[in-house]
C-alpha positions in Angstrom: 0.0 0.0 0.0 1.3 3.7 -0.4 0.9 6.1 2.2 -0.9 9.2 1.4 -0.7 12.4 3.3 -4.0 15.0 2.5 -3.9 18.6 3.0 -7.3 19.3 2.4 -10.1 21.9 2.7 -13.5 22.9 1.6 -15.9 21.0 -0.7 -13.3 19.7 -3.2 -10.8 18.8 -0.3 -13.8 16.8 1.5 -15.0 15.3 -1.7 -11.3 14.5 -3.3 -10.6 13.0 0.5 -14.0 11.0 0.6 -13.3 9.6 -2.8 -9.8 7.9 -1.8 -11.7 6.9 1.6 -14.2 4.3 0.1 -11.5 3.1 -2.4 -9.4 2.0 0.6 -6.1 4.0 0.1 -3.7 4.3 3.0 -4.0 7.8 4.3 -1.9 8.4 7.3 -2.4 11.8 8.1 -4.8 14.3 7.2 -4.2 18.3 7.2 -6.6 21.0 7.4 -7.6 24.1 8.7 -9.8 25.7 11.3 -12.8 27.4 10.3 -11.9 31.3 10.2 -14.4 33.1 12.4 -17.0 34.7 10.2 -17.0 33.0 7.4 -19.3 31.4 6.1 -19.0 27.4 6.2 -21.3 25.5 3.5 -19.3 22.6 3.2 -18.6 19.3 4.6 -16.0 19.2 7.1 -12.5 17.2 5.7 -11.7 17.0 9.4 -15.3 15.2 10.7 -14.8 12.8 7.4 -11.2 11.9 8.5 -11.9 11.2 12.1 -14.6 9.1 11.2 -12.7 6.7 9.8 -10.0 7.0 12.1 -7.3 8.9 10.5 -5.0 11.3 12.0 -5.9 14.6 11.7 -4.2 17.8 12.6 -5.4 21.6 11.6 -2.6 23.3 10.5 -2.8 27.0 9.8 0.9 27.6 9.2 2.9 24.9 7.5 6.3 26.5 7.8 6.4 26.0 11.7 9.1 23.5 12.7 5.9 20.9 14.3 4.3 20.8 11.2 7.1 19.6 9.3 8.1 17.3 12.2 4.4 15.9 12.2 4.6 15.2 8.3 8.0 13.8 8.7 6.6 11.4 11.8 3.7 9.9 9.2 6.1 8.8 6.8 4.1 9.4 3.4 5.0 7.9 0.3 2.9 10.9 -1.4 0.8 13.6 -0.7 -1.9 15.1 -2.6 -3.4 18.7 -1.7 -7.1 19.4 -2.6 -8.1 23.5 -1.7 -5.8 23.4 1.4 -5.7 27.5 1.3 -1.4 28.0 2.1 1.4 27.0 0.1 3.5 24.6 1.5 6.7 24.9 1.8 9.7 23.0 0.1 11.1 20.7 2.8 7.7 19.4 3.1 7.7 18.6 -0.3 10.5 16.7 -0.4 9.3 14.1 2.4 7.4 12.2 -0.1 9.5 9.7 -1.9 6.8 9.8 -4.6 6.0 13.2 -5.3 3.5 15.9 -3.9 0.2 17.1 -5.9 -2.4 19.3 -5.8 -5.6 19.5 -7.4 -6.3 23.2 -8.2 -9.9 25.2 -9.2 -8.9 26.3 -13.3 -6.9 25.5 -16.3 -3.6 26.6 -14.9 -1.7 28.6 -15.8 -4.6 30.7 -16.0 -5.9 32.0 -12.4 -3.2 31.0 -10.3 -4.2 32.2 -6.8 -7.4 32.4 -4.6 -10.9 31.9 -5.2 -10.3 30.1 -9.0 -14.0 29.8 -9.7 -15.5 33.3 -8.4 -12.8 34.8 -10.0 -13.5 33.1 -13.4 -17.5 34.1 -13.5 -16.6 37.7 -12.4 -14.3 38.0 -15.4 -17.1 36.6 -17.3 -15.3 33.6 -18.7 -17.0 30.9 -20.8 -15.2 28.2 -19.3 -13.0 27.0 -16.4 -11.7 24.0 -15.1 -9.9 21.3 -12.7 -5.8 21.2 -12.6 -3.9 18.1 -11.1 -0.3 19.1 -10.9 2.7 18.9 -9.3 3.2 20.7 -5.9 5.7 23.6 -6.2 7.4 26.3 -3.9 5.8 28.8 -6.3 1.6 28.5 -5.7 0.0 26.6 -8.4 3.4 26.5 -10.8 4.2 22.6 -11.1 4.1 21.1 -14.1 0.5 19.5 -15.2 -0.3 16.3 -15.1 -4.1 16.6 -16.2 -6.7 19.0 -17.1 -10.6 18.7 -17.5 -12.5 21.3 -18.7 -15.3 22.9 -17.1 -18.3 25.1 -18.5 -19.8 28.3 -17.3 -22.9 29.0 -18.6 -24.1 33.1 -18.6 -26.2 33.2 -15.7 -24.3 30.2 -13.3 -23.9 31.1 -10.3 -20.3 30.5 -8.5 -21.1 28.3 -6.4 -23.0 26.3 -9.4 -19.4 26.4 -11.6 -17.7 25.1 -8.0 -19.6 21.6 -7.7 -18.8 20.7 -11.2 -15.3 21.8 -10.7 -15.2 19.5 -7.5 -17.0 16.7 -9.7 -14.1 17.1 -12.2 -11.5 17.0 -9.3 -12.7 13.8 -8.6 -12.2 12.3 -12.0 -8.7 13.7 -12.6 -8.1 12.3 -9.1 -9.4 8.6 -10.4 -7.9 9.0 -13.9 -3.6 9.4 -12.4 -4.2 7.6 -8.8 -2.4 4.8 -10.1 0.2 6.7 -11.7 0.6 9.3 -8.7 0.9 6.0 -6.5 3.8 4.5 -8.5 5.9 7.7 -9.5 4.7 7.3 -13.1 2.7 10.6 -13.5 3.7 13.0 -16.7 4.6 16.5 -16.2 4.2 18.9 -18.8 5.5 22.6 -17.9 3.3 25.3 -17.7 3.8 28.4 -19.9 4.7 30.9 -17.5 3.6 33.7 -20.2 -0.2 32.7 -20.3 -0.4 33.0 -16.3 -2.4 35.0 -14.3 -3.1 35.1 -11.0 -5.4 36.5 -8.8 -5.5 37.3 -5.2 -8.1 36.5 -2.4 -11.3 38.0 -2.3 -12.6 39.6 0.6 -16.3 40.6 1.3 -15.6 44.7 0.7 -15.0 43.5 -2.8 -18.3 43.0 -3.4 -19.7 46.4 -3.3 -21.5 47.2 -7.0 -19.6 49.9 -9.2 -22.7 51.0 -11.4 -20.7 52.9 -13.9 -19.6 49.4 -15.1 -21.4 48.0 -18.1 -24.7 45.8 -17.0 -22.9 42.6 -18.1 -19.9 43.4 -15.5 -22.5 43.8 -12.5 -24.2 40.7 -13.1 -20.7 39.0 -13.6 -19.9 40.3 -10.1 -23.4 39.0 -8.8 -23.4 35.8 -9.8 -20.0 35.0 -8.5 -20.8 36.2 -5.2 -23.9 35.3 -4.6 -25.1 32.5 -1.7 -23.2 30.9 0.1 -20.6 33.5 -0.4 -20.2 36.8 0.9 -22.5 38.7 -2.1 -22.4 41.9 -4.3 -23.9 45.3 -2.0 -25.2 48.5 -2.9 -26.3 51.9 -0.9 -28.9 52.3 -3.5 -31.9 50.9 -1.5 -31.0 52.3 1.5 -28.3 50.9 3.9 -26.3 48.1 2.3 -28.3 46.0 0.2 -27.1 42.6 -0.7 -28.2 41.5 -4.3 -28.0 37.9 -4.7 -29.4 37.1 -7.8 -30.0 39.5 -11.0 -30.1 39.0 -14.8 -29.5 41.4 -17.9 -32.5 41.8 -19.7 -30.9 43.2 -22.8 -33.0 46.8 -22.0 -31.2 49.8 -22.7 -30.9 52.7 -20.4 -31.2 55.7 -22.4 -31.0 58.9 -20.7 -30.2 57.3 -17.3 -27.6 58.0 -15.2 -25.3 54.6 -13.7 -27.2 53.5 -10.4 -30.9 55.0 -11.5 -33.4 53.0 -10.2 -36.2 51.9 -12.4 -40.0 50.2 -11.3 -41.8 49.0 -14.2 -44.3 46.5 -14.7 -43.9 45.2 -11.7 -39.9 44.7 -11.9 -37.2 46.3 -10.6 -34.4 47.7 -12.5 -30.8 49.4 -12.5 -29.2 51.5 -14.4 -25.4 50.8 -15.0 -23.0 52.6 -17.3 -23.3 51.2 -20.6 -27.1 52.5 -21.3 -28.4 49.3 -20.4 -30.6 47.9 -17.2 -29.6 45.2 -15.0 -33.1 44.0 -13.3 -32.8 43.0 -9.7 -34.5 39.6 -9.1 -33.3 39.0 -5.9 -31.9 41.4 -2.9 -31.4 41.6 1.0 -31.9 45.5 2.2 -29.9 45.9 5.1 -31.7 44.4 8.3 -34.2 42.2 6.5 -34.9 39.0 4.8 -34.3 38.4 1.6 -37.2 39.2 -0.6 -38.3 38.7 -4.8 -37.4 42.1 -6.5 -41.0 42.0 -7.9 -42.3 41.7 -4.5 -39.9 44.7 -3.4 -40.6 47.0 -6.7 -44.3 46.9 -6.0 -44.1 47.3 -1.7 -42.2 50.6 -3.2 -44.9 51.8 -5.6 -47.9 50.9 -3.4 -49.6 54.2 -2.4 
């Protein structure tokens, strides 16, 4: 048998670690980290899954510290694979493992090297994404590639929609090279350092709505923020509003200035900088529940 190390985190850590689970691979140790305090946690925990089948499990929030090494040193892996464990580990660790060290990463590197893979991808209003296997570098997200499946984004998917398939596609590369990560066979092909990008972590201020931006690029921003992450806000309604869902109805703006709100027909639209609406199907004014934007346009207009 090989022993596997996991350093593992969110959705695609818990699936990924699940998936070698019921096939009965050796894993010795599992690593992941503690929940940060308000943030909002909407996936299975990689820590519950390992203790319930009785593997060691530590959280570790800072890989460089000597105990960390010492405590991947002390499991004796034969390889380690990383699935959305959020810090880069550091070389010595990635030398412990006779047969390599891998990590499965959220697009079609080199293309958005960083955090938040997916969100990023539907706010830049990309057609397509995907799921990376690749060898684990110094450098996050820079080994060379040892498989790729592509992943769609359809206009109106949400984030969290593109996420679960990119998890689903995890899975599969994970299945496809187990074999060939377990006996030191995997190919490598360099990356081409001049088609990288990378992105940095998102945090919740990011979300707040520029409405000079065209309608396309607000809905973009929506859509990758919406539930269950932080969400896209605006002052327009009073306080900050969350908007968690909207479309573009292709109806232009003429005459209105970016931010403008519109009620018509019984819908509720914005105007945003490129003479077209965005209409607001879904939004959270500050202090209440989340309520229809129909439902929200005519509580405004009712005398």
């Amino acid at each position: 048998m090989t022993r596997i190390a996991v350093f593992g985190y969110s959705q695609t850590g818990h699936a990924c670690l699940e998936w070698l689970l019921d096939r009965g691979e050796e894993v010795v140790l599992v690593a992941t980290h503690e929940d940060r305090p308000g943030e909002a946690v909407w996936f299975q925990s990689v820590r519950q899954l390992a203790r319930s089948h009785g593997v060691p499990t530590v959280a570790l929030d800072d890989p460089r510290t000597p105990g960390a090494l010492a405590r991947l040193r002390a499991a004796a892996p034969d390889l380690l694979l990383s699935f959305y464990y959020r810090e880069v580990l550091p070389d010595a660790m990635l030398r412990i493992p006779g047969r390599g060290a891998y990590n499965v990463h959220g697009s079609l590197l080199p293309k958005y090297r960083g955090r938040a893979p997916v969100n990023w991808a539907v706010l830049r209003g990309e057609t397509e994404t995907g799921a990376t296997l690749h060898r684990m570098a110094p450098r996050a997200d820079a080994g060379d590639v040892v498989g790729q499946e592509r992943v769609p984004i359809g206009p109106d998917d949400s984030a969290f929609e593109v996420q679960t398939r990119v998890t689903a596609s995890a899975v599969r590369l994970l299945a496809a090279h187990i074999e060939a990560l377990k006996d030191g066979s995997a190919p490598g092909t360099p990356q081409d350092e001049s088609a990288a990008t990378t992105f940095p972590r998102r945090r919740p201020e990011d979300g707040r709505i520029d409405w000079s931006r065209g309608a396309r690029e607000v809905h973009n921003l929506v859509r990758a923020l919406t539930h269950p992450y932080p969400g896209a806000f605006t002052d327009l309604f009073g306080g900050r509003t969350m908007l968690w869902k909207t479309r573009v109805p292709g109806l232009a703006a003429h005459d209105n200035f970016p931010g403008e709100v519109r009620r018509e027909a019984g819908k509720l639209f914005v105007a945003c900088g490129d003479d077209h609406y965005v209409e607001v199907l879904r939004l959270q004014p500050e202090g209440c529940p989340e309520v229809d934007g129909e439902r929200y346009a005519a509580e405004r207009a009712a005398p």
